[in-house]
LOTOR-590223 format. One record per residue (C-alpha): y, x, z; residue in one letter; residue number from 1. Coordinates in Angstrom, 1 decimal, padded with zeros to 4 digits, m for minus. Layout:
{pt {Y; X; Z}; A; NUM}
...
//
This chain:
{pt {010.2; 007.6; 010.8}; X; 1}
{pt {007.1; 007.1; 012.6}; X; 2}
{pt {003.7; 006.7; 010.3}; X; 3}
{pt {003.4; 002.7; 011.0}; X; 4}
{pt {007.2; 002.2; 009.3}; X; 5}
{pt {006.2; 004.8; 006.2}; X; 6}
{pt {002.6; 002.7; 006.0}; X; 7}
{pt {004.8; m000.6; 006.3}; X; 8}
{pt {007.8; 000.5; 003.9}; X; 9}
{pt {004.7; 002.1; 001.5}; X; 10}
{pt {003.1; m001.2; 001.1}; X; 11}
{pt {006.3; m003.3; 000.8}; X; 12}
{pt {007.3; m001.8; m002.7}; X; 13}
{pt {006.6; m003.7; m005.7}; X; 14}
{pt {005.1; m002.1; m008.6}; X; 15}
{pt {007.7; m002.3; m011.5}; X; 16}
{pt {005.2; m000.8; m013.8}; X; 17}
{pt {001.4; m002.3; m014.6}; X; 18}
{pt {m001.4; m000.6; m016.7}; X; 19}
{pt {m003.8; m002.6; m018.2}; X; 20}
{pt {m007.4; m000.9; m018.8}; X; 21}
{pt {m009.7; m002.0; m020.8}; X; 22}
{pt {m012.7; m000.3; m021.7}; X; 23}
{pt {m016.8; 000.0; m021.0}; X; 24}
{pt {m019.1; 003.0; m019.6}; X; 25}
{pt {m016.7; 005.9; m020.8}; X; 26}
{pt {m013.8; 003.8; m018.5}; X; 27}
{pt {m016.3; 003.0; m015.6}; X; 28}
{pt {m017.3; 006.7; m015.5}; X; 29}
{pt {m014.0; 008.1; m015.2}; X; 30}
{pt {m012.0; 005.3; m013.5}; X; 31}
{pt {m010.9; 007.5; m010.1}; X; 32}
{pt {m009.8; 009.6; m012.5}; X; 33}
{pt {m008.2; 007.4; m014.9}; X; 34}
{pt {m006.3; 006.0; m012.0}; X; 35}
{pt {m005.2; 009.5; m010.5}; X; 36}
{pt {m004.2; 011.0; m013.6}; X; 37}
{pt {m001.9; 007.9; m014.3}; X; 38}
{pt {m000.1; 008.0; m011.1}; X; 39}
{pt {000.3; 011.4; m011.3}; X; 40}
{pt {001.8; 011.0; m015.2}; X; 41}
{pt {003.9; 007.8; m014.5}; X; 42}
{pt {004.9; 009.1; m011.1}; X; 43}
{pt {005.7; 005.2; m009.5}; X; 44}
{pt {004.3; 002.5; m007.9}; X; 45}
{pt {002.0; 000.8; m010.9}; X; 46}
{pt {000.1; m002.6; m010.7}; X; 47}
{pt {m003.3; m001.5; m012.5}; X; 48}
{pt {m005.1; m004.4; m014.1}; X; 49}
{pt {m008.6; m003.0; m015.1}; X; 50}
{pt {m011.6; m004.9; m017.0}; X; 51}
{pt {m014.6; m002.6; m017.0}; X; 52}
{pt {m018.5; m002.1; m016.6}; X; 53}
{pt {m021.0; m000.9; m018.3}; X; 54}
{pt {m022.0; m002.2; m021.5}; X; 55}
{pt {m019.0; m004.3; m021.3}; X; 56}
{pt {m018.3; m006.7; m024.6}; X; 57}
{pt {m015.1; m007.7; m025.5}; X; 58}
{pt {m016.2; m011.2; m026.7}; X; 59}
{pt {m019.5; m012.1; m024.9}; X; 60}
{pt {m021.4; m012.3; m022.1}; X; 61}
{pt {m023.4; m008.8; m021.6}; X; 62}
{pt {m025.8; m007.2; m019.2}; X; 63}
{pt {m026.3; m004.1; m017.9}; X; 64}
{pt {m029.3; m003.0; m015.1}; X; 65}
{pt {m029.0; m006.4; m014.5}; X; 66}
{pt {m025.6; m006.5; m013.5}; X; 67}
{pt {m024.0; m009.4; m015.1}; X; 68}
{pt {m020.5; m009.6; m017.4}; X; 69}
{pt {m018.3; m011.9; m019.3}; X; 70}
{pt {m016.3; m010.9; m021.9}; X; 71}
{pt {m013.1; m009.1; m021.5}; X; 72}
{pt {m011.4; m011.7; m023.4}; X; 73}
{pt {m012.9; m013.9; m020.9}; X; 74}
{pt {m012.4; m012.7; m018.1}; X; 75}
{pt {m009.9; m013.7; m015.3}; X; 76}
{pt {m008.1; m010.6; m016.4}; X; 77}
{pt {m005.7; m012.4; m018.7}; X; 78}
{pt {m005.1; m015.6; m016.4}; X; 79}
{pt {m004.2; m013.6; m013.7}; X; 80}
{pt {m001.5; m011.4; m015.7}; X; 81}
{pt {000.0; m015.1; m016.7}; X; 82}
{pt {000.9; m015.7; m013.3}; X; 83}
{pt {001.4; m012.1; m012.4}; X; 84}
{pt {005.7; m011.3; m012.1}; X; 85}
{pt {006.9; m009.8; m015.7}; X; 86}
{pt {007.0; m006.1; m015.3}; X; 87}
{pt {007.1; m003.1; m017.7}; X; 88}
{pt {003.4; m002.8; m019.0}; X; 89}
{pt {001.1; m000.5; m021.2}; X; 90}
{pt {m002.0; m001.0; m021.9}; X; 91}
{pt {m005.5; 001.0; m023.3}; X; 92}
{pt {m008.2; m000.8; m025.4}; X; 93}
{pt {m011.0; 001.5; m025.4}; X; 94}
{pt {m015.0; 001.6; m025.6}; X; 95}
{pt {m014.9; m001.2; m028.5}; X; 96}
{pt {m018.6; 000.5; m030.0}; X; 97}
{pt {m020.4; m001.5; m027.9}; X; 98}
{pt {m020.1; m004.6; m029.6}; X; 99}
{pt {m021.9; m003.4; m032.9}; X; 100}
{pt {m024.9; m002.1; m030.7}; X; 101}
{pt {m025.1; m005.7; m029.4}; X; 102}
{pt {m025.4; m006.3; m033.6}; X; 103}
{pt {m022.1; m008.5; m033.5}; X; 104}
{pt {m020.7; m008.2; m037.1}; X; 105}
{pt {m017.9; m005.7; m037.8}; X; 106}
{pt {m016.0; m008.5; m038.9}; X; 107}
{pt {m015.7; m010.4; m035.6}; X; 108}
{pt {m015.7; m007.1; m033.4}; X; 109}
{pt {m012.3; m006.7; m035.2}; X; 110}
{pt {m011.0; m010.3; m034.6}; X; 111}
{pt {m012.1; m009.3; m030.6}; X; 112}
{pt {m010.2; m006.4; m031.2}; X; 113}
{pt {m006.7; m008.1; m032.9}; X; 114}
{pt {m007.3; m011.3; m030.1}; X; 115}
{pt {m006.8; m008.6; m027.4}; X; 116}
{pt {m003.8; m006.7; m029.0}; X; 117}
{pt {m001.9; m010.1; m029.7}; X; 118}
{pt {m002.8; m010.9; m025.6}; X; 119}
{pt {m001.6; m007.9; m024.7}; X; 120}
{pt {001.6; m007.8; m027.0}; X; 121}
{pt {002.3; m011.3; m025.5}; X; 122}
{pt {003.3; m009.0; m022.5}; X; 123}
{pt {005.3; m006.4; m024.2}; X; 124}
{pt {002.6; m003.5; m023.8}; X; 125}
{pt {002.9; m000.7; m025.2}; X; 126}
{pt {m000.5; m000.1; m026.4}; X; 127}
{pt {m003.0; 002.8; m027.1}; X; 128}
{pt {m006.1; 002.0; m029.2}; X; 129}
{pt {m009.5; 004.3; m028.4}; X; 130}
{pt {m011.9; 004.6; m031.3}; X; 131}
{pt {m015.3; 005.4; m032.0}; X; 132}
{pt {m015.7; 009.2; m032.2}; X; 133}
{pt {m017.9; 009.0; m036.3}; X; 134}
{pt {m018.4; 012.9; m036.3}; X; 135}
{pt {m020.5; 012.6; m033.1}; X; 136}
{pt {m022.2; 009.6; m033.8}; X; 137}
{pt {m023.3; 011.4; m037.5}; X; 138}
{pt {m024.7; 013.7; m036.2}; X; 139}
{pt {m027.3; 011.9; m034.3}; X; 140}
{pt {m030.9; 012.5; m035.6}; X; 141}
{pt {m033.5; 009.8; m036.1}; X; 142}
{pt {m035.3; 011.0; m032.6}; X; 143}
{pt {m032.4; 010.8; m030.7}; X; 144}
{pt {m031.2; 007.7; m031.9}; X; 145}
{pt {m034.3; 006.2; m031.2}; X; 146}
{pt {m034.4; 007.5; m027.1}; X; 147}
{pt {m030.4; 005.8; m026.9}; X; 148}
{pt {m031.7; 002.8; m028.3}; X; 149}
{pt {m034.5; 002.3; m026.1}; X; 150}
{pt {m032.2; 003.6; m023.1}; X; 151}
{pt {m029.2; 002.0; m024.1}; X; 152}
{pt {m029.6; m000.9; m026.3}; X; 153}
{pt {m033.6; m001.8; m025.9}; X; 154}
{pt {m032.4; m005.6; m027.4}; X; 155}
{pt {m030.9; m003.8; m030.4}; X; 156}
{pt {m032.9; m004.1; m034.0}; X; 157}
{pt {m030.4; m002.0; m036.1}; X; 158}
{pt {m031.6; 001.0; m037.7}; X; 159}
{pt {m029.9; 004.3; m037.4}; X; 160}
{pt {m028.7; 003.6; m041.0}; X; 161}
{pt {m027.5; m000.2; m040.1}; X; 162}
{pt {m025.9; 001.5; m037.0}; X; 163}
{pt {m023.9; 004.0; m039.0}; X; 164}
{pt {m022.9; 001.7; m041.5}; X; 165}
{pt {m021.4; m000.2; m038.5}; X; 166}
{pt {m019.4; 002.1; m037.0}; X; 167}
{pt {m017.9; 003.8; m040.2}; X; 168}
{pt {m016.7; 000.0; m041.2}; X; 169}
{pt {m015.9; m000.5; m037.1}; X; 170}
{pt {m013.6; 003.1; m037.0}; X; 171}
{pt {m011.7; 002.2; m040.8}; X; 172}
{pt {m011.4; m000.9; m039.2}; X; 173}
{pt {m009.6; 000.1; m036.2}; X; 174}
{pt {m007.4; 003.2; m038.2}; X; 175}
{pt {m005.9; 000.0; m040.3}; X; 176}
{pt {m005.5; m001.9; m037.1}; X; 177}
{pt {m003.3; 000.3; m035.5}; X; 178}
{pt {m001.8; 001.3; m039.0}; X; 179}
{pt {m000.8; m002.4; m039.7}; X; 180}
{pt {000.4; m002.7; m035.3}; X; 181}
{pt {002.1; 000.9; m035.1}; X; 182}
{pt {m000.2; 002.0; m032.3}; X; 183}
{pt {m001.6; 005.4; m031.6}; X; 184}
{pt {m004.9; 005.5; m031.8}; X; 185}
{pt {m007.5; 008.4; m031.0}; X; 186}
{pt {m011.4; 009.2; m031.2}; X; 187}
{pt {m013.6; 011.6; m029.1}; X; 188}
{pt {m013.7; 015.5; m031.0}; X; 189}
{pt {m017.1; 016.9; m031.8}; X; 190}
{pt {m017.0; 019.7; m029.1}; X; 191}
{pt {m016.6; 017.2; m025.9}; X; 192}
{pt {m020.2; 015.9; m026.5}; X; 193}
{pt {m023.6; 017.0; m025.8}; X; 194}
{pt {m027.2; 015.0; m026.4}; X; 195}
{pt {m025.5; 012.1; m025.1}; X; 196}
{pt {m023.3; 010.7; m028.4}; X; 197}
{pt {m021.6; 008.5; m026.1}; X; 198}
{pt {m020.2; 010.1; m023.1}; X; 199}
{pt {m018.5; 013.5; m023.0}; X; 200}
{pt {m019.7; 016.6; m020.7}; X; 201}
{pt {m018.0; 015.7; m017.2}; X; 202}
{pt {m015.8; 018.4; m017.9}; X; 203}
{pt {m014.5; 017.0; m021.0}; X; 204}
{pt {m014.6; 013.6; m019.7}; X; 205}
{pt {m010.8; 013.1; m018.9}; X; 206}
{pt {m009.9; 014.2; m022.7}; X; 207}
{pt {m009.5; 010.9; m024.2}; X; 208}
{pt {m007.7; 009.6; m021.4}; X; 209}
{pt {m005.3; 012.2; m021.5}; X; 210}
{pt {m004.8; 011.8; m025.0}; X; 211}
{pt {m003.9; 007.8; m024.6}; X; 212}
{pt {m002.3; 007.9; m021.6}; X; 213}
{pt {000.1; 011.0; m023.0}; X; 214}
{pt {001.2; 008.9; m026.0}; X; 215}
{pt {002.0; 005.7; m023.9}; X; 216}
{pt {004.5; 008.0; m021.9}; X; 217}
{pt {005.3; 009.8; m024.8}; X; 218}
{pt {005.1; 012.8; m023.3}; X; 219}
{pt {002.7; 015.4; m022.8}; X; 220}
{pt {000.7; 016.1; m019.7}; X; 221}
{pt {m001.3; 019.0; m018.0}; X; 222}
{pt {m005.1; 019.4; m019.5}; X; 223}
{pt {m006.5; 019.1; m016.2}; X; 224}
{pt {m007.2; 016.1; m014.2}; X; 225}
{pt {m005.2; 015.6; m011.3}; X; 226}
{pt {m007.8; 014.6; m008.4}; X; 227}
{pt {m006.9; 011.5; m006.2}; X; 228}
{pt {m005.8; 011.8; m002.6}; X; 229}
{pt {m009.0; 011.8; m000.9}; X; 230}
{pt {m008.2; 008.3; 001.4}; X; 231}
{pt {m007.5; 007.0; m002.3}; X; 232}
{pt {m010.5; 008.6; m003.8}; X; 233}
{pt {m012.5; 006.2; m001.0}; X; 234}
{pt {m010.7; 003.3; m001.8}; X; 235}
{pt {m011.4; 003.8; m005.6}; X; 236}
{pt {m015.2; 004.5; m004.2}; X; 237}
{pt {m015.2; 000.9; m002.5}; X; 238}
{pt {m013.7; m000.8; m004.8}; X; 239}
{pt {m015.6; 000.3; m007.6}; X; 240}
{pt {m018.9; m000.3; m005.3}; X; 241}
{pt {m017.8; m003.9; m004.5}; X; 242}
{pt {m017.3; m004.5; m008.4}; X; 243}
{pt {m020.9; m003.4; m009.0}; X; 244}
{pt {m022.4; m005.3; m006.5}; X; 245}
{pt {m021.4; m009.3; m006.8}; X; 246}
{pt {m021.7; m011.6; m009.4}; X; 247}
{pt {m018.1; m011.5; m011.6}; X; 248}
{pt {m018.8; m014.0; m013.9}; X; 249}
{pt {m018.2; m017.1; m011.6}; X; 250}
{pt {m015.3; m019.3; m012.8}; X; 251}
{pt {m012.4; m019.1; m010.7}; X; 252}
{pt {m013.8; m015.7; m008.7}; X; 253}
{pt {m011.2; m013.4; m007.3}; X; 254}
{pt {m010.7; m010.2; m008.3}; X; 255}
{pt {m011.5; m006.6; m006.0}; X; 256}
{pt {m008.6; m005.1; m005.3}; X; 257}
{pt {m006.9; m001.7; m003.3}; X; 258}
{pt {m003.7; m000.6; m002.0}; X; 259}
{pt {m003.1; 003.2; m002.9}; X; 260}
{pt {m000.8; 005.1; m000.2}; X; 261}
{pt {001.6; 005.5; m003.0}; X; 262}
{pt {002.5; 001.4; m003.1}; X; 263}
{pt {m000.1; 001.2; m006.7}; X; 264}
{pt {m002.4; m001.6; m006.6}; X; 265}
{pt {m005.7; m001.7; m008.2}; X; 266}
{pt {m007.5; m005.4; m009.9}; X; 267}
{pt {m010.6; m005.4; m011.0}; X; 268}
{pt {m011.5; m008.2; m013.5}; X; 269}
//
């Protein structure tokens, strides 16, 4: 078969599987990876729907370096899996923490939270839930907290106490959430982290992921990340770079997307 009919008979199979992402910074930093190490667990063609960025909200508009966001529960995300063909489909909410650095009450981070599971259980997913990693965030000291805030969150007025208090409401909130749906749900460990409470060590980066993405196939997988074909690793590159650089919020915008040589397609929302 000559390499034009393998490209052609490549791109002519339709995904029967999707994986929705959700998620913020600790998604955006690891999202070649993300996308590798799912291929290589699910081992098919998958339609990947991903909502992402740094700093992302789940309920409001947010901003980054200047780069602009709605909502994941606004975004076109969830219009475009309406009209997307019913397939097989798990999904990962993840990076939630945000929200309560952007002071939204605990309270309505949670309704954000339960919107997006009843969304995505509208589509069958089988869902994993990512929550905030408390021992880490504990053991940030007044100075530190103070350079992440100014770095991070300059907008922010909560003190490291009001913070705290968030996120140990935020995390019981979340344990009872997936309690009450009969998800799996899983936090960062202590030893992945460094001076930055947020984001593992690049080495430990893929942990998390490996962790949610394990219990959706309900299997396990290898503790190493499994590194993208390098044409692939480019088009994750260019993708990733075109989603950074326009204006998503615009009503009615379409989303970036790439074909992976294995027949997976990539949406970014």
């Amino acid at each position: 078969m000559t390499q034009a009919a393998q490209i052609s008979q490549i791109e002519t199979r339709d995904p029967a599987l999707r994986v929705v992402l959700l998620g913020a910074s600790n998604l955006s930093l690891s999202f070649s990876n993300v996308i590798a190490t799912t291929r290589a667990l699910f081992a098919q063609p998958i339609d990947f729907r991903v909502a992402m960025g740094f700093g992302r909200s789940y309920g409001q508009e947010s901003k980054f370096f200047g780069k602009k966001f709605p909502g994941i529960l606004e975004s076109d995300l969830w219009r475009a899996l309406e009209c997307a063909p019913r397939v097989q489909t798990v999904a990962i909410v993840a990076d939630v923490g945000n929200d309560i650095a952007y002071e939204v009450p605990v309270d309505r981070v949670v309704e954000w939270v339960r919107e997006t599971l009843d969304r995505l259980a509208a589509h069958d997913a089988k869902i994993a839930l990512n929550n905030v990693p408390l021992e880490v965030l504990h053991s940030v000291g007044a100075i530190r907290y103070r350079v992440m805030k100014t770095l991070l969150f300059p907008r922010s007025r909560l003190t490291r106490t009001d913070m705290r208090e968030r996120t140990d409401a935020l995390s019981a909130n979340l344990d009872e959430l997936a309690r009450e749906r009969k998800i799996p749900v899983f936090s960062g460990e202590f030893s992945w982290y460094g001076l930055d409470p947020l984001h593992p060590r690049r080495r430990a980066r893929g942990a998390i992921w490996q962790r949610l993405l394990a219990a959706l196939a309900s299997q396990e997988t290898r503790p190493l990340w499994s590194a993208p074909a390098r044409d692939d690793a480019r088009r994750l590159r260019a993708l990733h770079a075109e989603f950074w650089s326009r204006e998503i919020a615009r009503e009615g915008a379409s989303a970036p997307m790439a074909r992976l040589a294995d027949g997976s397609t990539v949406a970014l929302y």
